[in-house]
N, CA, C and O atoms as a Tinker XYZ file with bonds, in Angstrom:
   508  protein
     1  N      2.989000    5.324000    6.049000    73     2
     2  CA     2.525000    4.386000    5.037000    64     1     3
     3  C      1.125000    3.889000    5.407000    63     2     4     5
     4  O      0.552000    3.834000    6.495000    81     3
     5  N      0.767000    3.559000    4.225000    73     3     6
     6  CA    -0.965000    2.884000    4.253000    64     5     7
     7  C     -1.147000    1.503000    4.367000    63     6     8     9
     8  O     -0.218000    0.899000    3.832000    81     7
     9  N     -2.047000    0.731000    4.893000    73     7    10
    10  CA    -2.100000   -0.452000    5.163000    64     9    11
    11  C     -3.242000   -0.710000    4.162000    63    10    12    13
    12  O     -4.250000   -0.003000    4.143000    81    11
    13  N     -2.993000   -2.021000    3.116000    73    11    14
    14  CA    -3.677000   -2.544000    2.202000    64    13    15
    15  C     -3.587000   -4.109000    2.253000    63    14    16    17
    16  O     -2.574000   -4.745000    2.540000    81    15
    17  N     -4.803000   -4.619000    1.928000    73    15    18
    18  CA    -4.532000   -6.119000    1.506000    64    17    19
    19  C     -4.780000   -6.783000   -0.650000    63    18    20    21
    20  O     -5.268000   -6.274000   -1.660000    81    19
    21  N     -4.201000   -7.900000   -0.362000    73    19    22
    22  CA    -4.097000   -8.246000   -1.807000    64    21    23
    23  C     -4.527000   -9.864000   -1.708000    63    22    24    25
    24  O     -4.464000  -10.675000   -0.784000    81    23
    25  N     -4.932000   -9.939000   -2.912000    73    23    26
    26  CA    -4.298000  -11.649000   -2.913000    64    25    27
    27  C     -3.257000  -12.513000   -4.101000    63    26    28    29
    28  O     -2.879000  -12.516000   -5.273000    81    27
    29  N     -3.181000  -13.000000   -3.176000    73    27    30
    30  CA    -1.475000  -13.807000   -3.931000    64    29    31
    31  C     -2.221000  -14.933000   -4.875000    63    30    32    33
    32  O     -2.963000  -15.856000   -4.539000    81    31
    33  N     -1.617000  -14.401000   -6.574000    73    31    34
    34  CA    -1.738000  -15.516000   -8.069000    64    33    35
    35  C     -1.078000  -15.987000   -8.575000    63    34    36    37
    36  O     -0.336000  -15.187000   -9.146000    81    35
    37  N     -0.842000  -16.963000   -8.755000    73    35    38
    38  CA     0.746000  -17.703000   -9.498000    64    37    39
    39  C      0.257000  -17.601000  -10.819000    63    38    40    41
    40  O     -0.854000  -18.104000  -10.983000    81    39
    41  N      0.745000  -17.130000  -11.718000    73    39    42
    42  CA     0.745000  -17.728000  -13.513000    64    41    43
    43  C      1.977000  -18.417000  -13.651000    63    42    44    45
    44  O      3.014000  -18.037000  -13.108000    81    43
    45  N      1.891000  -19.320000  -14.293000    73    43    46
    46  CA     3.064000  -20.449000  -14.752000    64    45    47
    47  C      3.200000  -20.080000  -16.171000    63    46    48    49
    48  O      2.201000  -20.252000  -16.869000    81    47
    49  N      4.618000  -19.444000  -16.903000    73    47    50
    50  CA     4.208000  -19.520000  -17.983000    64    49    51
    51  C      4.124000  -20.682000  -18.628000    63    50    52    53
    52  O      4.924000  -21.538000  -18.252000    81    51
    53  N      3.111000  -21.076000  -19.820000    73    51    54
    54  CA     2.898000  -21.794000  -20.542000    64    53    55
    55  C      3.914000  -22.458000  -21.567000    63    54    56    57
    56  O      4.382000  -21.731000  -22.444000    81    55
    57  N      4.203000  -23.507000  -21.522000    73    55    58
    58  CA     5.366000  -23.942000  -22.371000    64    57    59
    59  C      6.763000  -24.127000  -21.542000    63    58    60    61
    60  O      7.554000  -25.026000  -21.827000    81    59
    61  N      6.965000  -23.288000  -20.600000    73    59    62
    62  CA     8.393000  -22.958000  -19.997000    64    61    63
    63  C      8.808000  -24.334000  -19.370000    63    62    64    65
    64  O      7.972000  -24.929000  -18.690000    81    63
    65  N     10.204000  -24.934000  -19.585000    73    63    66
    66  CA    10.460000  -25.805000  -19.010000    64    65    67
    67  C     11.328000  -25.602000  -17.713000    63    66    68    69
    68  O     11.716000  -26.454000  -16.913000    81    67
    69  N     11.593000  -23.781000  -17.726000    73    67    70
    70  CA    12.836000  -23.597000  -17.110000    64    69    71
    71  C     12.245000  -23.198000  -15.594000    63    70    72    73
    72  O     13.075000  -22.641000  -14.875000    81    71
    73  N     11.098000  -23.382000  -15.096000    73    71    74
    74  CA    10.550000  -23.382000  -14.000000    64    73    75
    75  C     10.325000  -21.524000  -13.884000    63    74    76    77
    76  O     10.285000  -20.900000  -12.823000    81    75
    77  N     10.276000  -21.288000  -14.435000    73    75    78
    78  CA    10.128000  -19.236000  -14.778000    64    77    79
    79  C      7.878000  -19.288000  -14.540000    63    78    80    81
    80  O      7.011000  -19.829000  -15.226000    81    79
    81  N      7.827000  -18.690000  -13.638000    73    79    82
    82  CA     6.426000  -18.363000  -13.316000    64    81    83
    83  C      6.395000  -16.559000  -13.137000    63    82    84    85
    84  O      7.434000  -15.907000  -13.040000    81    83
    85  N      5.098000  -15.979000  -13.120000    73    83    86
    86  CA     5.031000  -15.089000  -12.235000    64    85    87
    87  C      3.584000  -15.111000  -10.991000    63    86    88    89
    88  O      2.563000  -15.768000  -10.787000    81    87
    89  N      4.172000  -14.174000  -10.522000    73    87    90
    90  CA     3.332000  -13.972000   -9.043000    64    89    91
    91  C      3.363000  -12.659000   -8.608000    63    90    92    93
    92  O      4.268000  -11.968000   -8.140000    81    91
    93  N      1.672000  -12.354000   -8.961000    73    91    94
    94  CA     1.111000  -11.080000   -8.403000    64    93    95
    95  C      0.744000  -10.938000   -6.894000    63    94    96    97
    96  O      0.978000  -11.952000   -6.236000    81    95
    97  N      0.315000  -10.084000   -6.344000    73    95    98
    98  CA    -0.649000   -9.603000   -5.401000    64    97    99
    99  C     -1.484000   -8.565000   -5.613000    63    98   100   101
   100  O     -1.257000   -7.388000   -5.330000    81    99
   101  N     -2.872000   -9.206000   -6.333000    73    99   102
   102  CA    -3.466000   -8.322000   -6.979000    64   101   103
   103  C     -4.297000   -7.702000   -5.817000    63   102   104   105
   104  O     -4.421000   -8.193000   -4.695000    81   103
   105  N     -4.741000   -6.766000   -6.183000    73   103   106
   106  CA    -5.039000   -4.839000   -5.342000    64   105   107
   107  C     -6.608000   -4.613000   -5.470000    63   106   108   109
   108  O     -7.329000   -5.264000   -6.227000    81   107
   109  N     -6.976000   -3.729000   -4.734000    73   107   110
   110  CA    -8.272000   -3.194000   -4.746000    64   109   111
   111  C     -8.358000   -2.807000   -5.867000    63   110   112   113
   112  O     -7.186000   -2.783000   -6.242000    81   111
   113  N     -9.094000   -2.415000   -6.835000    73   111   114
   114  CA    -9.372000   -1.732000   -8.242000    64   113   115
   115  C     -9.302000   -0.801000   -7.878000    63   114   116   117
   116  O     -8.357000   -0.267000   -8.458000    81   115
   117  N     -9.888000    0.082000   -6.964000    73   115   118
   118  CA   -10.220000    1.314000   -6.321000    64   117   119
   119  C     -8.611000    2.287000   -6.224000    63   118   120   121
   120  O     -8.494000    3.467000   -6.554000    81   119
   121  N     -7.361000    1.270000   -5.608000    73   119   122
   122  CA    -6.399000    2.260000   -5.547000    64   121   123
   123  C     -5.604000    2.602000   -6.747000    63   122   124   125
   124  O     -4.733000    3.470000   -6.709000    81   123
   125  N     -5.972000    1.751000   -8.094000    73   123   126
   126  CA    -5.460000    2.712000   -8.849000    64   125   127
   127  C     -6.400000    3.465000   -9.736000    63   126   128   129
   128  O     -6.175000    4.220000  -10.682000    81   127
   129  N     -7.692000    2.996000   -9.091000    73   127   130
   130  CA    -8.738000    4.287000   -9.989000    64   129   131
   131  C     -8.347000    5.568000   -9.261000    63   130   132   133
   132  O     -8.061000    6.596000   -9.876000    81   131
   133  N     -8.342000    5.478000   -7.945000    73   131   134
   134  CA    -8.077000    6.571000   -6.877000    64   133   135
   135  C     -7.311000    7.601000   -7.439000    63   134   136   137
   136  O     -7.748000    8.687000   -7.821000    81   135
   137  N     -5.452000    6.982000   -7.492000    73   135   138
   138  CA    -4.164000    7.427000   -8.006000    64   137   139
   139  C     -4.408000    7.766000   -9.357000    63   138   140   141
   140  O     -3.843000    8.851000   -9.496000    81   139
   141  N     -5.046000    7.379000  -10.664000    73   139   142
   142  CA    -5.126000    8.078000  -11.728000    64   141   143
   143  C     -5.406000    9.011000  -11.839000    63   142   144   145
   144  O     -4.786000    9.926000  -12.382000    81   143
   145  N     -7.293000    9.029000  -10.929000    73   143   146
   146  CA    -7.587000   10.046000  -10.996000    64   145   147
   147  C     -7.029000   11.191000  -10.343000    63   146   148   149
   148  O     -7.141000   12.149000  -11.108000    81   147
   149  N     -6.411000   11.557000   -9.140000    73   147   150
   150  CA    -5.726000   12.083000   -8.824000    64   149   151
   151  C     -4.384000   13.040000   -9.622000    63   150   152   153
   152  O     -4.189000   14.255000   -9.644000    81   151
   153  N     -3.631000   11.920000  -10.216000    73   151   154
   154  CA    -3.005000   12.520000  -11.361000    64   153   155
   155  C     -3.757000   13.289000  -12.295000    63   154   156   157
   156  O     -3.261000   14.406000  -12.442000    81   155
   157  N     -4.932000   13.057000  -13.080000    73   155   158
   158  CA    -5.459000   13.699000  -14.130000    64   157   159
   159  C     -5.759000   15.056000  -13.219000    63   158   160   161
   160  O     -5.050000   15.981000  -13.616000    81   159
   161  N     -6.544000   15.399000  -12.199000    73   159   162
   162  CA    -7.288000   15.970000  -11.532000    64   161   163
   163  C     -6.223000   17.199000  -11.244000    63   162   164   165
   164  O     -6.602000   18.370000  -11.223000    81   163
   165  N     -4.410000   16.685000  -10.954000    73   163   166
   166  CA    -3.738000   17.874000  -10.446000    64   165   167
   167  C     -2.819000   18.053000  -11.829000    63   166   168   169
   168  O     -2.512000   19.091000  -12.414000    81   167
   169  N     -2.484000   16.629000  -12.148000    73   167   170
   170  CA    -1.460000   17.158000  -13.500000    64   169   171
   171  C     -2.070000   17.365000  -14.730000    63   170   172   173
   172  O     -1.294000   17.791000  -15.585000    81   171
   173  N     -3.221000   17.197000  -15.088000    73   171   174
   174  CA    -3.591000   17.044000  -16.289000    64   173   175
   175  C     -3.456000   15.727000  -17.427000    63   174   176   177
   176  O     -3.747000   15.783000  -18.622000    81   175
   177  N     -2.890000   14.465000  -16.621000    73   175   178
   178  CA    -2.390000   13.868000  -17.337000    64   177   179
   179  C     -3.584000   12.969000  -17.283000    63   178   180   181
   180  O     -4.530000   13.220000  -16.536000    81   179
   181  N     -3.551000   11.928000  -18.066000    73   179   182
   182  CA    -4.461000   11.034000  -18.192000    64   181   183
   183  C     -3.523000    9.613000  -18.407000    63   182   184   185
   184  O     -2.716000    9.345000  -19.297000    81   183
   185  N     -4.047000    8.681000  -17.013000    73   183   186
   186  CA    -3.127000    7.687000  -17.577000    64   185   187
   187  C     -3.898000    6.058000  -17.798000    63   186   188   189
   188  O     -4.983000    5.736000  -17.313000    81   187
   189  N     -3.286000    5.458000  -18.389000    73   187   190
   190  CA    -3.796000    4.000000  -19.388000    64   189   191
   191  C     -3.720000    2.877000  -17.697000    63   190   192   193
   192  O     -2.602000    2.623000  -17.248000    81   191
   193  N     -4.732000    2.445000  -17.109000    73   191   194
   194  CA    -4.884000    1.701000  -15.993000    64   193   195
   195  C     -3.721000    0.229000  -16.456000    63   194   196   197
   196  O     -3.604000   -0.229000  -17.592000    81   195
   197  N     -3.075000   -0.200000  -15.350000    73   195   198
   198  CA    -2.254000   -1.443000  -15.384000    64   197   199
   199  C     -2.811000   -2.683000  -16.428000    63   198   200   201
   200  O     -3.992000   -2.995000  -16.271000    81   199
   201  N     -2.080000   -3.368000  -17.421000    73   199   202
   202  CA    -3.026000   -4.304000  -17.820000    64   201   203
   203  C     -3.513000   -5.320000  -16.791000    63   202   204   205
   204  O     -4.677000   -5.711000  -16.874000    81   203
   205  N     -2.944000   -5.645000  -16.109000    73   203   206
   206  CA    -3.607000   -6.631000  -14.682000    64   205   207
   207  C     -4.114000   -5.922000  -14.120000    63   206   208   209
   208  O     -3.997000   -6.366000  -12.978000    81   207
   209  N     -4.733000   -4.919000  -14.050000    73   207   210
   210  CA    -5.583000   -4.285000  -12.485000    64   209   211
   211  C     -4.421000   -3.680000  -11.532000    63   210   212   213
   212  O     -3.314000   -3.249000  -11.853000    81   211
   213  N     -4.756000   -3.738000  -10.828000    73   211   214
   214  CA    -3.861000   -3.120000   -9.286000    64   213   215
   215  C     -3.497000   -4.268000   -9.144000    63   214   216   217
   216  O     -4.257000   -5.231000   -9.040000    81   215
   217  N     -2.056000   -4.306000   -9.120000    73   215   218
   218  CA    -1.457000   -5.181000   -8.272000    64   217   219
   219  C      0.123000   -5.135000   -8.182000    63   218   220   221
   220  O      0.577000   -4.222000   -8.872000    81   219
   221  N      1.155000   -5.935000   -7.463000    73   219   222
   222  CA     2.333000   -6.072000   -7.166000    64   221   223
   223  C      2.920000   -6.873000   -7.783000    63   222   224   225
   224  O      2.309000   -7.940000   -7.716000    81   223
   225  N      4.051000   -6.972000   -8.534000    73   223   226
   226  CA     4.618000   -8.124000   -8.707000    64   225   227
   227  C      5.946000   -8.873000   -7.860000    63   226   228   229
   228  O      7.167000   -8.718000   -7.877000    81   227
   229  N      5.403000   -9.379000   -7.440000    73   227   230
   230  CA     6.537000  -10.802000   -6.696000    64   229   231
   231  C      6.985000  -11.157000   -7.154000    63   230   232   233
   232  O      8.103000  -10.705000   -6.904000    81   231
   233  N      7.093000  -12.146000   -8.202000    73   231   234
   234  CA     8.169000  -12.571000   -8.937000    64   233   235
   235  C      7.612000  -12.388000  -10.694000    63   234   236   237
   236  O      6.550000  -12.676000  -11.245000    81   235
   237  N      8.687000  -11.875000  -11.112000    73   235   238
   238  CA     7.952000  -11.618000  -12.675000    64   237   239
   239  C      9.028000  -12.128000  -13.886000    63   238   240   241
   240  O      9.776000  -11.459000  -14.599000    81   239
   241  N      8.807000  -13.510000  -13.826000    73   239   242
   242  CA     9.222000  -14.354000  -14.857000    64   241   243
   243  C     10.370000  -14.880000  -14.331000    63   242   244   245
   244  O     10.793000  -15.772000  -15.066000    81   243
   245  N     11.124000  -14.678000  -13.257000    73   243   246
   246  CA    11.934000  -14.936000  -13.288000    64   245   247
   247  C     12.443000  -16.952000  -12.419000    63   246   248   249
   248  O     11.765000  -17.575000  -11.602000    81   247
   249  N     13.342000  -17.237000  -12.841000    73   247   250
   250  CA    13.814000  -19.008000  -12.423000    64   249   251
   251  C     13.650000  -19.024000  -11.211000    63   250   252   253
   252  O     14.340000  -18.309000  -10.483000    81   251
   253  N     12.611000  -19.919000  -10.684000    73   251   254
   254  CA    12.434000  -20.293000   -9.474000    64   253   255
   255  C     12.875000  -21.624000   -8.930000    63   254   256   257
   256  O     12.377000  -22.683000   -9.314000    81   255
   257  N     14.069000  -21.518000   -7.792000    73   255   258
   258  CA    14.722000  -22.404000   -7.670000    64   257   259
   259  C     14.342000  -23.445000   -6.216000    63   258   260   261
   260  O     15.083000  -24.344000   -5.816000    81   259
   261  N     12.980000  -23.041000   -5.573000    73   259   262
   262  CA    12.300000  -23.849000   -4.949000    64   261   263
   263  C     11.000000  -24.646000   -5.240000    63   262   264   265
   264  O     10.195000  -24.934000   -4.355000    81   263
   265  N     10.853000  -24.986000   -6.563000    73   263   266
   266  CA     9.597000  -24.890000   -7.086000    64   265   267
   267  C      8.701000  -25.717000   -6.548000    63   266   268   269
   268  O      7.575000  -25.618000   -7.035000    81   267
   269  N      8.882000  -26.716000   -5.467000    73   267   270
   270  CA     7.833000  -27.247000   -4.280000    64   269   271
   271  C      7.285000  -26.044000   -3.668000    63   270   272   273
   272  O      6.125000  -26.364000   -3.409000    81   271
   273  N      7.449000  -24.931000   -3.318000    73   271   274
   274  CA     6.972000  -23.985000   -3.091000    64   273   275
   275  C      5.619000  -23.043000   -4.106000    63   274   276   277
   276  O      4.682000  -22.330000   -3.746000    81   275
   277  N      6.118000  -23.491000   -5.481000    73   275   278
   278  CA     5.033000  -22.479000   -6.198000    64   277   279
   279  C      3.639000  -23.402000   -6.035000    63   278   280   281
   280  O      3.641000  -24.632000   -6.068000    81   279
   281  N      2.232000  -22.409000   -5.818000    73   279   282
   282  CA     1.693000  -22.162000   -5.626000    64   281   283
   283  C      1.060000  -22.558000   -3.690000    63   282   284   285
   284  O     -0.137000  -22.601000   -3.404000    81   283
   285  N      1.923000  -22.734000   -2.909000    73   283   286
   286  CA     1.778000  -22.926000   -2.179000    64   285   287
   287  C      0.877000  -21.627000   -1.178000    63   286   288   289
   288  O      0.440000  -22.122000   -0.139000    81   287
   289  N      0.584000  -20.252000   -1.320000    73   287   290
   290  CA    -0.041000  -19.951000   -1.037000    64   289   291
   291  C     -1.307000  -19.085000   -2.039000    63   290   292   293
   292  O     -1.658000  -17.947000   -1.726000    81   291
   293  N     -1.731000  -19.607000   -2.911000    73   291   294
   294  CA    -2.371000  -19.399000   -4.095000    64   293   295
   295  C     -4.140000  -18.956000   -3.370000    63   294   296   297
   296  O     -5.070000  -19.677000   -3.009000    81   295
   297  N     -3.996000  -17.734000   -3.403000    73   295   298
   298  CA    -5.699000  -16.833000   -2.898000    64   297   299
   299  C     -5.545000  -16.698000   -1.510000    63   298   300   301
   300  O     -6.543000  -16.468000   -0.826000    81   299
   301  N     -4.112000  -16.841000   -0.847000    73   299   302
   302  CA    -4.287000  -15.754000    0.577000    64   301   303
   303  C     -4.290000  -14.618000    0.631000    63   302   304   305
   304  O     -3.488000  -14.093000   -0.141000    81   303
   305  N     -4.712000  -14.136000    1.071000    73   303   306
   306  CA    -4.704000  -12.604000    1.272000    64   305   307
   307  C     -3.596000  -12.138000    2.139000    63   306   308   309
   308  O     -3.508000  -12.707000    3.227000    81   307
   309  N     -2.592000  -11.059000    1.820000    73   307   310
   310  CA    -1.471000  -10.896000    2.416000    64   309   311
   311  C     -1.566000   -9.090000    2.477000    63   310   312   313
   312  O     -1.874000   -8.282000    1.601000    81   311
   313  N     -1.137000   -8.897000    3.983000    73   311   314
   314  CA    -1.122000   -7.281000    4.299000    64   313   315
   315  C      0.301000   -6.524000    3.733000    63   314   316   317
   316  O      1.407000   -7.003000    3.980000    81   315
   317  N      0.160000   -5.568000    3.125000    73   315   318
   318  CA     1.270000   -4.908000    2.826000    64   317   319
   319  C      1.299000   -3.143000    2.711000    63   318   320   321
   320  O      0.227000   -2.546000    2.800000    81   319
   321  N      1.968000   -2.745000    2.607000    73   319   322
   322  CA     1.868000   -0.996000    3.163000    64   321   323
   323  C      2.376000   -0.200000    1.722000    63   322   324   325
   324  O      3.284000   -0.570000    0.977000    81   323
   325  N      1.686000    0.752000    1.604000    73   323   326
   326  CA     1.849000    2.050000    0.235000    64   325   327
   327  C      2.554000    3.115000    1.032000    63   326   328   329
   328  O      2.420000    3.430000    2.215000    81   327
   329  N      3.179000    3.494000    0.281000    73   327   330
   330  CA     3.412000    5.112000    0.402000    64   329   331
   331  C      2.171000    5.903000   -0.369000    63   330   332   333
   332  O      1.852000    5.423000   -1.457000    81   331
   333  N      1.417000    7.110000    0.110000    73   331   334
   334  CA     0.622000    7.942000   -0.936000    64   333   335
   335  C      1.387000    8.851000   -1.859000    63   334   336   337
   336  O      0.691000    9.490000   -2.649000    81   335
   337  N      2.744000    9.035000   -1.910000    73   335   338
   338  CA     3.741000    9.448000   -2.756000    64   337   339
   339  C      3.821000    8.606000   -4.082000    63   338   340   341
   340  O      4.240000    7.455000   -4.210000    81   339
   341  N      3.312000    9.470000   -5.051000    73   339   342
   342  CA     3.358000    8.936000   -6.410000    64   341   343
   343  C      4.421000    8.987000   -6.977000    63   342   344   345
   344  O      4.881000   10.122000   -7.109000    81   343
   345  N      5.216000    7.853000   -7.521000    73   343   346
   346  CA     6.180000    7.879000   -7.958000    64   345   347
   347  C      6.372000    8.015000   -9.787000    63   346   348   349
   348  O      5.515000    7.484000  -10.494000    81   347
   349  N      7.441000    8.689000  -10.365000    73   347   350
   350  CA     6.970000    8.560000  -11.932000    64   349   351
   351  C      8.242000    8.718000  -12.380000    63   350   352   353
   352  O      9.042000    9.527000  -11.910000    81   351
   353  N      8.473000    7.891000  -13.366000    73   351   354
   354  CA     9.754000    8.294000  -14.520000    64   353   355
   355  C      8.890000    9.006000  -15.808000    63   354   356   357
   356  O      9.232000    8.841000  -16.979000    81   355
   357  N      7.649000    9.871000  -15.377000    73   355   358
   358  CA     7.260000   10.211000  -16.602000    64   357   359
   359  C      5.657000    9.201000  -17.193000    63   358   360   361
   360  O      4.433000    9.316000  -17.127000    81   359
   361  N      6.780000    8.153000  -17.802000    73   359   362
   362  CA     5.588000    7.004000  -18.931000    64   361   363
   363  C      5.319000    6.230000  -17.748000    63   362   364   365
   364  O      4.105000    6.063000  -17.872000    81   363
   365  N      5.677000    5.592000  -16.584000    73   363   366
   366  CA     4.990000    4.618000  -15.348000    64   365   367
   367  C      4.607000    5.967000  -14.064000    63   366   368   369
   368  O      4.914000    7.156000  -13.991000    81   367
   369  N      3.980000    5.243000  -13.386000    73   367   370
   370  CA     3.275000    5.942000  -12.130000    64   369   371
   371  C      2.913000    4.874000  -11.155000    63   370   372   373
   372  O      1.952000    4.144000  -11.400000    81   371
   373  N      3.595000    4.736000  -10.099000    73   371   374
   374  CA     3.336000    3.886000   -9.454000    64   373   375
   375  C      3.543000    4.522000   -7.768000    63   374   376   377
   376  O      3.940000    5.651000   -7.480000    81   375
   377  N      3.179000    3.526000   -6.900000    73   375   378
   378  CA     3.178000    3.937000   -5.170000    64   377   379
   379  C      4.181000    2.759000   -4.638000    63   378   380   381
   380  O      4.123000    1.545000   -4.836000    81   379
   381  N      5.066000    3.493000   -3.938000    73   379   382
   382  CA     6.302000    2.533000   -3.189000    64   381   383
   383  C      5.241000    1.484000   -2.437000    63   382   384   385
   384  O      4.095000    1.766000   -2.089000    81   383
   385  N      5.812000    0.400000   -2.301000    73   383   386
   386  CA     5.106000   -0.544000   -1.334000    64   385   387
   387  C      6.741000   -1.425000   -0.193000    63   386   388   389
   388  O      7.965000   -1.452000   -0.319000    81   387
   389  N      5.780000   -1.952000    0.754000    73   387   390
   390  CA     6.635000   -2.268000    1.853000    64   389   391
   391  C      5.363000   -3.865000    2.015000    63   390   392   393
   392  O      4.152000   -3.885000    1.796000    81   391
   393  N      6.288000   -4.999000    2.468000    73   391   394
   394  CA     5.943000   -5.948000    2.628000    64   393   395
   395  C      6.399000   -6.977000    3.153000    63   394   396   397
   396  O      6.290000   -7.971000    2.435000    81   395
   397  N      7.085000   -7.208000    4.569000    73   395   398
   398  CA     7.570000   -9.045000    4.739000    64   397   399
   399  C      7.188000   -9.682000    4.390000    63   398   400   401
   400  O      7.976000  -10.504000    3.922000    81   399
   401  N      5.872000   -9.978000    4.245000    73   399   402
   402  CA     5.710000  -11.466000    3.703000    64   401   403
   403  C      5.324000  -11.526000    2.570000    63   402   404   405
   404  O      4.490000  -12.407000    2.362000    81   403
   405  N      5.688000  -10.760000    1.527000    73   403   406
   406  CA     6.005000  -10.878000    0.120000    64   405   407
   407  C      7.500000  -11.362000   -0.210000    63   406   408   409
   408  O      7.829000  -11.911000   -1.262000    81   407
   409  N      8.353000  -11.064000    0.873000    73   407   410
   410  CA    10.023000  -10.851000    0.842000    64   409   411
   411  C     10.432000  -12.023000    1.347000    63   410   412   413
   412  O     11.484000  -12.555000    0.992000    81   411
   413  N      9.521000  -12.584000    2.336000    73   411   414
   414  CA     8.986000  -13.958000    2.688000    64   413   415
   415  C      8.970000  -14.937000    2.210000    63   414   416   417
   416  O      9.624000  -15.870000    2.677000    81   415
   417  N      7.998000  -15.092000    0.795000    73   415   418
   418  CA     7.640000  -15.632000   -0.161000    64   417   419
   419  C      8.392000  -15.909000   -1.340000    63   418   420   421
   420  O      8.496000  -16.900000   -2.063000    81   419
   421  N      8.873000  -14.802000   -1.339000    73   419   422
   422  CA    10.646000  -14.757000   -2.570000    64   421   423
   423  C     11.365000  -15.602000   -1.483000    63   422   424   425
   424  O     11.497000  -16.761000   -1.876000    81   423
   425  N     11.733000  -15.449000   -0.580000    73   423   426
   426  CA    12.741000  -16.666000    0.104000    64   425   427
   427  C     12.538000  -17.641000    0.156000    63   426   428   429
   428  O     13.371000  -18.530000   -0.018000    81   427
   429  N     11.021000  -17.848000    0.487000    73   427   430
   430  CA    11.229000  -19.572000    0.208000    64   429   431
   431  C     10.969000  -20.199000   -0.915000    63   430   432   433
   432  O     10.651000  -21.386000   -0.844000    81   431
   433  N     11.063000  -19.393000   -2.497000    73   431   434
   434  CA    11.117000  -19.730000   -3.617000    64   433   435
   435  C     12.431000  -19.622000   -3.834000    63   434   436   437
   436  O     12.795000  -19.897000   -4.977000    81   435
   437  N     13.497000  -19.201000   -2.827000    73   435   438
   438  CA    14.474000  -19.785000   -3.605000    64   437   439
   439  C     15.195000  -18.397000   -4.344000    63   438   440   441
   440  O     16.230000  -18.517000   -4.999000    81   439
   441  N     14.475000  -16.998000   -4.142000    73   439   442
   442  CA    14.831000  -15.750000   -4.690000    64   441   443
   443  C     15.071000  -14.783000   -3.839000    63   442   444   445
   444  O     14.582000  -14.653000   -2.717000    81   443
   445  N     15.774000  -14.148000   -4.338000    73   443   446
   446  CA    16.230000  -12.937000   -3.958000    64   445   447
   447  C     15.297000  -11.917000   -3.094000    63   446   448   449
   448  O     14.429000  -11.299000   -3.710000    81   447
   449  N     15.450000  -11.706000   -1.613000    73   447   450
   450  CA    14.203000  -11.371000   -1.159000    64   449   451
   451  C     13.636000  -10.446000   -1.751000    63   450   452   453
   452  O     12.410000  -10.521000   -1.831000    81   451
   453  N     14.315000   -9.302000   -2.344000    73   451   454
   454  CA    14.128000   -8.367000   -2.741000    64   453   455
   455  C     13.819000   -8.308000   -4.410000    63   454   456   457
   456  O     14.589000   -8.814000   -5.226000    81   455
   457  N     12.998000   -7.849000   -4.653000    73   455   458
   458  CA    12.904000   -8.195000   -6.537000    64   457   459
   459  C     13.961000   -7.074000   -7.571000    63   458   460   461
   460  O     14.293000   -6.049000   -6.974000    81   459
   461  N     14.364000   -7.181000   -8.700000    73   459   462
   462  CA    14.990000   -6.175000   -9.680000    64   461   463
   463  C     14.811000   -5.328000   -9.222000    63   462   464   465
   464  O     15.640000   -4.647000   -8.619000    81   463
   465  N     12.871000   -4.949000   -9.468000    73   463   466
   466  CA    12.495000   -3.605000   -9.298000    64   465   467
   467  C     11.573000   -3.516000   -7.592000    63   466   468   469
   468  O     10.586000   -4.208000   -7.341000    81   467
   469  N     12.064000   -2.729000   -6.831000    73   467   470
   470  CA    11.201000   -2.542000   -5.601000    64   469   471
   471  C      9.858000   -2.794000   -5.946000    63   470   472   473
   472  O      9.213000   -2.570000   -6.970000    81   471
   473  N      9.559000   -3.349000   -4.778000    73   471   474
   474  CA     7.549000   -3.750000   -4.579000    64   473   475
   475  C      7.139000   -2.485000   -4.784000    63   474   476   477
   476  O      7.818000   -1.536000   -4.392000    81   475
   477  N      5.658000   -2.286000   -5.597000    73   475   478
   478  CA     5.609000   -1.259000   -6.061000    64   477   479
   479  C      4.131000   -1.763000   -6.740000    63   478   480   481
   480  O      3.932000   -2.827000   -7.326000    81   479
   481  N      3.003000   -0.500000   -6.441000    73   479   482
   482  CA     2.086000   -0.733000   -7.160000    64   481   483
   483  C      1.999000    0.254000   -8.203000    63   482   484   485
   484  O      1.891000    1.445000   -7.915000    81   483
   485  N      2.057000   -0.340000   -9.950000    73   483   486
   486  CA     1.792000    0.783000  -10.975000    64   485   487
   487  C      0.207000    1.128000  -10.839000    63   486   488   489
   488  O     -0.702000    0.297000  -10.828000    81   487
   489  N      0.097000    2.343000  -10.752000    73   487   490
   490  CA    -0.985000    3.126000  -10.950000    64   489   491
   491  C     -1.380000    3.506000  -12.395000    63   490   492   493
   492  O     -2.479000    3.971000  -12.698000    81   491
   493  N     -0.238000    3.226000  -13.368000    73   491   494
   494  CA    -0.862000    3.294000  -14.837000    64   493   495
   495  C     -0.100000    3.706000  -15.290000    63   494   496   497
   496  O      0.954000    3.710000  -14.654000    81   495
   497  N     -0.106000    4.287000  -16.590000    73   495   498
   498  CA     1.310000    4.098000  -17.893000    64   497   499
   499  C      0.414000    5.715000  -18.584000    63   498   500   501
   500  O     -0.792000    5.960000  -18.630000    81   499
   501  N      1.523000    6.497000  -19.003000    73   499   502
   502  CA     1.274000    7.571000  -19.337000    64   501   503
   503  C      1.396000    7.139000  -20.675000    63   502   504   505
   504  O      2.315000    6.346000  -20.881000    81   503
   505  N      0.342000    7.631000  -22.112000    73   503   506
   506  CA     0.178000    6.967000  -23.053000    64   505   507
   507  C      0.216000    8.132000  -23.840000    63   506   508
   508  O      0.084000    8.056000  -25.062000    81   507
């Protein structure tokens, strides 16, 4: 695995009373210009870049049940590891990711260390 850094963004959604935020770790631009191009270059495919840029999602919408915790580390930069194995159901394309202190961060919000969907950076959406 590859060693990358990010930095950690809270969005709160707007309106929500039910304490539901999300939280990225947004990415170099570079690794999913990298990974697209790559795809186009061997598969022919051409794919539609993430609407956020490169990044991870930590928690994505879901009830946060420590919420003295949200935004408590808001623009650190946090190390976390890729696989260069592109992953695809086809329409997503993304790179496995590995991270404690993303898994970290879900714990002391109160969540599940682990998210729905594995940490994972989309590299872009086949359109």
């Amino acid at each position: 695995m590859l060693l990358a850094k990010g930095t950690l963004k809270y969005f709160p959604l707007k309106g929500e009373s039910n304490d539901a935020g999300w939280l990225i770790l947004e990415c170099d631009r570079d690794l999913s210009l990298y990974y697209c191009w790559f795809v186009q270059k061997h598969l022919g495919l051409r794919l539609q870049h993430p609407k956020f840029g490169s990044h991870i999602s930590v928690v994505r919408g879901e009830v946060v049940k420590n919420i003295c915790r949200w935004n408590a580390y808001q623009s650190q930069t946090i190390d976390f590891y890729y696989s260069n194995e592109i992953k695809t159901n086809i329409r997503y394309w993304w790179l496995t990711v590995c991270s404690p202190c993303l898994m970290s961060v879900r714990q002391e919000l109160g969540l599940d260390v682990r998210p729905e969907y594995d940490f994972h950076v989309t590299i872009g959406v086949w359109i």
